[in-house]
C-alpha positions in Angstrom: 99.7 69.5 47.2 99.0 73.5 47.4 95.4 73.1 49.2 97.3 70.6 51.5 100.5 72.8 52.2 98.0 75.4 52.6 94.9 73.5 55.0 98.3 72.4 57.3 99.6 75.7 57.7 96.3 77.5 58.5 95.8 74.7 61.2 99.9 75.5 62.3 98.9 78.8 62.9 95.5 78.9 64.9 97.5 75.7 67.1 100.1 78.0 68.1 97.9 81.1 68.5 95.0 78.3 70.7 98.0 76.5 72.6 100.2 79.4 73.5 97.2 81.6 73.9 94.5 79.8 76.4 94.5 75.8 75.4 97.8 74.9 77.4 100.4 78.1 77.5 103.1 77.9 79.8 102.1 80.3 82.2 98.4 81.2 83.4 96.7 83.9 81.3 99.0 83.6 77.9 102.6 82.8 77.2 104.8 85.2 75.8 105.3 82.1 73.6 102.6 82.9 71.3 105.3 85.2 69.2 106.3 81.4 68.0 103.3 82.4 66.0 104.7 85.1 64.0 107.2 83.4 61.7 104.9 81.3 60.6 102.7 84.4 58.5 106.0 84.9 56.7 105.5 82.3 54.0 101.6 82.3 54.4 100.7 84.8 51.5 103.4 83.2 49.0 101.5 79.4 50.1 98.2 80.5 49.1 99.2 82.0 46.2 101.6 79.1 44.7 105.1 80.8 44.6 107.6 78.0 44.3 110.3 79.4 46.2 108.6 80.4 49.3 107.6 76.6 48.9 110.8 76.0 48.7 112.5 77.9 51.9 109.4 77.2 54.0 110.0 73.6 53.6 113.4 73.9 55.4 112.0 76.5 57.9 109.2 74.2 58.9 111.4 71.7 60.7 111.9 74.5 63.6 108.3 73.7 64.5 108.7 70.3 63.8 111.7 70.0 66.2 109.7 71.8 69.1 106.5 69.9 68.6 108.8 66.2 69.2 110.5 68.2 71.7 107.8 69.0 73.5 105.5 66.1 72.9 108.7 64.2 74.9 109.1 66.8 77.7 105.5 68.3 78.7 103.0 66.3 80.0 99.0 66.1 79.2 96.8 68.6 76.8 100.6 70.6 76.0 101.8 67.3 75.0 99.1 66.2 72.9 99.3 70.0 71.1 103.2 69.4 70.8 102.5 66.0 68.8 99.7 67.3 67.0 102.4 70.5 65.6 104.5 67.6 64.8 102.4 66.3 62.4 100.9 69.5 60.9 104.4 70.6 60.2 105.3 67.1 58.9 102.1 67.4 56.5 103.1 70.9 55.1 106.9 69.8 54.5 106.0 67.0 52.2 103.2 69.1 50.4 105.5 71.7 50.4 108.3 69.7 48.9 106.4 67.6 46.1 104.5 70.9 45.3 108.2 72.7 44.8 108.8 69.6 43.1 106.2 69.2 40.7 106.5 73.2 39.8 109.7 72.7 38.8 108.9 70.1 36.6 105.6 72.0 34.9 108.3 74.7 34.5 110.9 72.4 32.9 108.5 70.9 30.5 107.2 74.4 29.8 110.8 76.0 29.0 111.2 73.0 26.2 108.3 73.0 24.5 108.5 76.7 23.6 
């Protein structure tokens, strides 16, 4: 679950940085949209290092990229809405390695706190 929360959202970040950056932005030359990107580095060192609680809140804050990737897989049209689906599922990949992770951390930590 940690090298899968983690693998999904490396590939979350260099999609946004790729789409918004050269692959499909919204205007020629860049999009302003690759800021999108930012957020996204918040949890990134607590991920790789296995904090349950940035596990935890990133799990809920994923669903803002999941939201705009169905949003815009609906609404754009050709490489942009291919990108859009494809952030989807990255983000849909990380929220359930995120939440079993979270999940199975607690428990380790329950079964810990008893046997001592």
């Amino acid at each position: 679950m940690h090298t899968g929360a983690s693998i999904s959202l490396i590939a979350l970040i260099m999609l946004s940085l790729a789409w918004e950056g050269w692959l499909a932005p919204l205007k020629p030359g860049g999009s302003t949209l690759i800021l999108k990107t930012l957020p996204l580095l918040l949890p990134l060192f607590g991920i790789l290092r296995g904090k349950r609680y940035t596990y935890q809140w990133a799990s809920m804050f994923i669903l803002i990229y999941f939201t705009e990737g169905v949003v815009r897989a609906w609404a754009d049209q050709g490489l942009s809405s291919r990108l859009a689906l494809l952030e989807a599922v990255l983000s849909v990949i990380f929220f359930m390695c995120a939440i079993f992770y979270a999940r199975l951390a607690g428990a380790a930590n329950s079964r810990m706190a008893h046997s001592a």
